[in-house]
N, C-alpha and C positions, 0 to 999 in steps of 0.2 A: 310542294315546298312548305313545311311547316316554320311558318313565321312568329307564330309563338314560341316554339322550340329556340328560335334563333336570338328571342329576345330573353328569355331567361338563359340562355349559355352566355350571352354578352353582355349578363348586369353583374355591376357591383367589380367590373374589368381592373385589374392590377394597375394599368394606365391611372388610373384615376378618373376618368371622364365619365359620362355616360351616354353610353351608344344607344340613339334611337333613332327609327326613320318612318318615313309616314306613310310607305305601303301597307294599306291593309290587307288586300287577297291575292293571288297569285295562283289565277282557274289557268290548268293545261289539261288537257285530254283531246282525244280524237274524237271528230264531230263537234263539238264543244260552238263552232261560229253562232248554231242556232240559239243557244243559250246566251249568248250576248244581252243581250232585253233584262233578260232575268237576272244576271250578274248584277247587271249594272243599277236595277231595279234596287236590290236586297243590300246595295253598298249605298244608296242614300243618292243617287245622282237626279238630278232636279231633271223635272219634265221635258223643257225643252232643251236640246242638246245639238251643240254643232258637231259635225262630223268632219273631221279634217283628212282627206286620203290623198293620191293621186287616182289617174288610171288605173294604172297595175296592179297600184295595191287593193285598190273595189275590186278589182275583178278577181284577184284570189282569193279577197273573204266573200264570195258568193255568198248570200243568205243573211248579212249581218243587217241591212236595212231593214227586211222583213221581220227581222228579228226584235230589231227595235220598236220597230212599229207594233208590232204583236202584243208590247210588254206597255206600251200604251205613251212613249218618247215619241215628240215632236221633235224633227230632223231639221235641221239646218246644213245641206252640205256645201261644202266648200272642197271640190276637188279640182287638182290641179293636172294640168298635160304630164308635168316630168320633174317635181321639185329636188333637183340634186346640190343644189347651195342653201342653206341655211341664212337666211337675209334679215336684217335687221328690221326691210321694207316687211317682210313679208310678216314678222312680230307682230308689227306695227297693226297690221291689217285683219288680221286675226283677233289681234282686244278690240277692235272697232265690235268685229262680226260678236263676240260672245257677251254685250251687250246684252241682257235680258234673257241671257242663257243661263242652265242649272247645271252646265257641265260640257265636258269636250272629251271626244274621242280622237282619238291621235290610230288613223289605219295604214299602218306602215311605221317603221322603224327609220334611224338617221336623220335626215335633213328636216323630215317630216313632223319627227318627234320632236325634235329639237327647238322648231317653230312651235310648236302647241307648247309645248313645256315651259318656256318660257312667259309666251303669251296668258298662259292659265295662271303661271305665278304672279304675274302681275294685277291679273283680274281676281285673284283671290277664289277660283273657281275649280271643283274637283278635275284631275284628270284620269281619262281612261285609257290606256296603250292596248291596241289589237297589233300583237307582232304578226307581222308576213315573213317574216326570213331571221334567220339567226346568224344576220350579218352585223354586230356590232354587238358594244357591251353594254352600253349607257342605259340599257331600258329603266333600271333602278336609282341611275344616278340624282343629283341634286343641282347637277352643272348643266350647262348648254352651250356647245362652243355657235358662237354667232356669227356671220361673215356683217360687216358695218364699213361700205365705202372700201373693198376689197383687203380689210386688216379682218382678221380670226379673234374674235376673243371671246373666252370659257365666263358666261356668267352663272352670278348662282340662279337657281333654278328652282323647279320641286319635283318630287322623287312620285312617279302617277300614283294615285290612290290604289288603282286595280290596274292589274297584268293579266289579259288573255291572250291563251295561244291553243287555236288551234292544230295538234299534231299534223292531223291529213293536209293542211296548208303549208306549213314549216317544212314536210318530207317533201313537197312539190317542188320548194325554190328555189329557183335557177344555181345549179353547183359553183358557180360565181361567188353569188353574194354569200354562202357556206362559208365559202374560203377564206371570203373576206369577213368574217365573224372570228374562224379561227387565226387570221392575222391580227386581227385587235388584240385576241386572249392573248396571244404569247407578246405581247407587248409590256405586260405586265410583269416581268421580270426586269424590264430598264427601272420600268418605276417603282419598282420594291426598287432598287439598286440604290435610286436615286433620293427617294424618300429616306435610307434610311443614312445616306451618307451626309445629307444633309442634318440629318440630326444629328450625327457626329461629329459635324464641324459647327454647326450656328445653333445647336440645342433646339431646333424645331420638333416642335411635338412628334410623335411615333408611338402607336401600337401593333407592341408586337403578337399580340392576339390578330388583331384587324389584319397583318402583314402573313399571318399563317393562314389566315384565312381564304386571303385573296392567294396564296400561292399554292394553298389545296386544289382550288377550285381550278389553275392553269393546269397542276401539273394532271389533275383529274380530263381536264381538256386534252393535254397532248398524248394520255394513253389511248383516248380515240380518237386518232388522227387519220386512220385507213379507214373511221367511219364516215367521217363529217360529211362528206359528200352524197353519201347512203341514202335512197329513197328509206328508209326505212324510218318510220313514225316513233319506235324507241328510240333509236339515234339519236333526231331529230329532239324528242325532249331531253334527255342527255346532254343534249348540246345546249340547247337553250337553258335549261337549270344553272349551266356551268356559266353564262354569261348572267342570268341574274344577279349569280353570287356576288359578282366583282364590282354592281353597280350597289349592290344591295350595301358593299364596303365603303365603297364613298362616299353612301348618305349616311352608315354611321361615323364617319368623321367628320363629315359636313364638307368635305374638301375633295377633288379629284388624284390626292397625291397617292394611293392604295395602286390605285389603277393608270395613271399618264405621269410617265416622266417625258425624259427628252427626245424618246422616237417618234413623239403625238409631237412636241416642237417642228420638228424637221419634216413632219406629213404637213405639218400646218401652212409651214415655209413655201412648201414646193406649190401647195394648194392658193396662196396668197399672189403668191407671184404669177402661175398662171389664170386667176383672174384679175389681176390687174394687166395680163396681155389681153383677157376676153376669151382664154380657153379656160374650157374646162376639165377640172382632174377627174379620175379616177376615184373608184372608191374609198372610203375612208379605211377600213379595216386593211384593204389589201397596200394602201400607201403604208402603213402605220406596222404592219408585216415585214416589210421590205426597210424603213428603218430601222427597224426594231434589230435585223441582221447587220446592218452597218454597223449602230452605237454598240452592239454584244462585241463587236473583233475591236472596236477602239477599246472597249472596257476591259476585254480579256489583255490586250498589249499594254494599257496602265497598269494592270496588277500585276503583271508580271517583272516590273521596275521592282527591285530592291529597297530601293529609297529614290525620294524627291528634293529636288530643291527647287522651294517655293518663294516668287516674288509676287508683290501688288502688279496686280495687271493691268498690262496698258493697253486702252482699245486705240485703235487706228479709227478716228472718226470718221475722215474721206470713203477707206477700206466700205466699212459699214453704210456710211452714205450710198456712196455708188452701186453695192448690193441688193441695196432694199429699194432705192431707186424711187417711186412714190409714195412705198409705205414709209417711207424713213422717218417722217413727221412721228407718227405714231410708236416708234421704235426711239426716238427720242425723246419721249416722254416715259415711256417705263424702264429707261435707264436715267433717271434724273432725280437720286444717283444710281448708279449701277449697283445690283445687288452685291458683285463681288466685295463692293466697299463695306460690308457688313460679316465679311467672314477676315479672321484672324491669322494670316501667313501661316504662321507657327503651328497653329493648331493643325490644320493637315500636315503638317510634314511631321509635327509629333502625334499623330494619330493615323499616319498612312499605314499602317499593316492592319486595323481596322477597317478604315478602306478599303482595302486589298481583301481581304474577308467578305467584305458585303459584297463585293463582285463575285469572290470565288464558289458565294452561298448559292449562286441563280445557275441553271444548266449553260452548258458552252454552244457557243453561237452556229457549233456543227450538229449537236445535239436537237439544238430550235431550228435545222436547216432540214435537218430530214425528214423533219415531222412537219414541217409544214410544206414538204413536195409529197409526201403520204395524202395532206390533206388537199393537195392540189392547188398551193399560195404560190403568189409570185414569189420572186426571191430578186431577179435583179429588177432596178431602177429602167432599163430598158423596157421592162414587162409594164411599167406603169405611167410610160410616158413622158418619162425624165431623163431628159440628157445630159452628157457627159459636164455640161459646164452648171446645167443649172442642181446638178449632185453634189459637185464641189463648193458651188456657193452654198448652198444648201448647209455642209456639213461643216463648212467653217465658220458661219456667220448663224446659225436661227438659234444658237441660245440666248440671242438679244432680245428676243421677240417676245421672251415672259421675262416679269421678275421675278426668277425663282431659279434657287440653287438646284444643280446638278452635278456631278462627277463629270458630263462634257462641261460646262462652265466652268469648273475646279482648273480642268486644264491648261486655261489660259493664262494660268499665274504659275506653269511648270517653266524652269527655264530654258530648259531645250523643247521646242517643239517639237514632240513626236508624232 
């Protein structure tokens, strides 16, 4: 991936802004784990360095400690039995450890990353992402969604300095967590959807360089949909390039709105609730898949309305109460006030064939359905653990849970409930 290429095509942007981010390298080839030491060597990373992995994920970068050691990094590890929740505890525990450290490797991707990412940003400390699987998108992002007392919330973050990936580890990874990489990617067409209809109702920023980009990069993903699963090491980088892109777009806006609209709400929802019962969900990508096919049939059945008549919305506060159940405390504060109070009746309803437009720009949710059984995704809410009642709370209440416009949030001020 040529990163300088990508910063002279994004300067001096019509937007007006300017797009930078703070990955410097971006090593992929096969074989590549042994060179870890020296990567990381030749990017400025200080001597001693914690290493943050699980199980799993050591044991599918075979060779990277020796590696390191080789290149003359004193290790600090910190690996964990199975870290599948991203915890605020576990932030917390991580700036303790990289005290007196010159840098942190993040081995493994998700929950894992998420924790390092965060903790680095705080400690003001480089970081290093070794991906095991091309199950997710965020390797490049700027955000971190965080679990804090069983509530999800997306902090800023920093975007790692260096990205390695070994191919021959990536082609290995379980056809699962593939899936669930390309569940995430097509999720990014709710949030082009929603990113940009919010700027047509409440003038929030949008680039649409940044929005072409991030929708090259999917629809580049869904032409190899009967690969994703592919032992094959080209694939595999193929794959992974195409999930850089979309992180790489969120750290030039500084904001996750390129890549997560309201299908990342509603994974978030279902994921919040079952641990505040003590279960735990499913993976992020293949939740975020499977909503991603819900919000496309609500969006595709709004656009096909003629016209709307729009009122201020009224929330049912018990409704909501009794939904959210423990988390409601904190669902109560990021509606205080509720964003809808900042968007203008009138304006959607004289700017809904706009609307209707930015829906009709993204492919149709039959289109996103076949490619992601090509690529071997779940598709129903059955497949991921979620049942019939906690779908429906699910799909009527988690736009509360951000403050932040959507085209599902729009809805609530339709006056027939569709």
């Amino acid at each position: 991936m040529d990163l300088e290429k990508l910063k002279r095509d994004f300067s001096y942007c019509s937007c007006g802004r300017e797009h930078t981010f703070g990955l410097r390298a971006v090593e992929v080839g096969s074989g590549i784990t042994l060179n870890t030491g020296a990567i990381l060597k030749k990017n400025g990373f200080g001597q001693r360095l914690l290493l943050v992995a699980d199980r799993n994920t050591l044991a599918a970068a075979e060779g990277i400690v020796p590696s390191l050691g080789a290149a003359g990094f004193v290790v600090r590890p910190q690996v964990y039995d199975d870290l599948r929740v991203a915890d605020m505890k576990e932030v917390e525990n991580i700036q303790k450890l990289l005290s007196g450290m010159g840098g942190v490797i993040s081995v493994g991707t998700g929950s894992l990353h998420d924790v390092a990412r965060l903790a680095a940003a705080r400690c003001n400390k480089p970081l290093c992402l070794y991906a095991t699987a091309p199950s997710m998108d965020g390797f490049a992002s700027y955000n971190a969604p965080i679990t804090d007392g069983c509530f999800k919330i997306t902090y800023p973050a920093k975007t790692p300095e260096v990205i390695i990936a070994d191919t021959k580890v990536l082609a290995a990874a379980p056809a699962e967590l593939k899936s669930a990489g390309f569940g995430d990617m097509v999720g990014k067409y709710v949030g082009l959807i929603d990113w940009k209809v919010s700027h047509i109702v409440s003038g929030e920023y949008y680039c649409d360089k940044v929005a072409a980009y991030v929708r090259e990069a999917v629809d580049g993903m869904m032409a190899m949909a009967g690969s994703v699963t592919s032992p094959d090491e080209r694939a595999a980088a193929a794959v992974f390039e195409g999930l850089i892109k979309t992180g790489v777009a969120m750290s030039m806006v500084k904001n996750s709105r390129p890549a997560s609209g309201t299908e990342h709400i509603l994974s978030h929802f279902w994921e919040c609730k079952k641990l505040a019962e003590g279960k735990r969900s499913d993976f992020h990508g293949k939740k975020v898949g499977v909503a991603t096919l819900i919000i496309l049939r609500k969006y595709e059945k709004f656009a096909s309305f003629e016209d709307v008549d729009i009122v201020p919305e009224e929330i049912d506060w018990e409704e909501v109460r009794r939904g959210y159940g423990v988390l409601y405390p904190e669902v109560e504060k990021l509606n205080n006030p509720p964003v809808s109070h900042e968007i203008d009746p009138f304006v959607i309803k004289e700017r809904w064939q706009e609307i209707r437009a930015a829906v009709k720009e993204q492919p149709s949710p039959r289109t996103v359905e076949r490619a992601m059984l090509r690529a071997g995704c779940a598709t129903k809410c059955s497949e991921i653990g979620v049942d019939a009642e906690l779908e429906r709370l699910g799909i009527r209440l988690h736009p509360h849970m951000r403050h932040r416009i959507s085209l599902m949030r729009l809805s609530y001020m339709f006056r027939e409930k569709k």
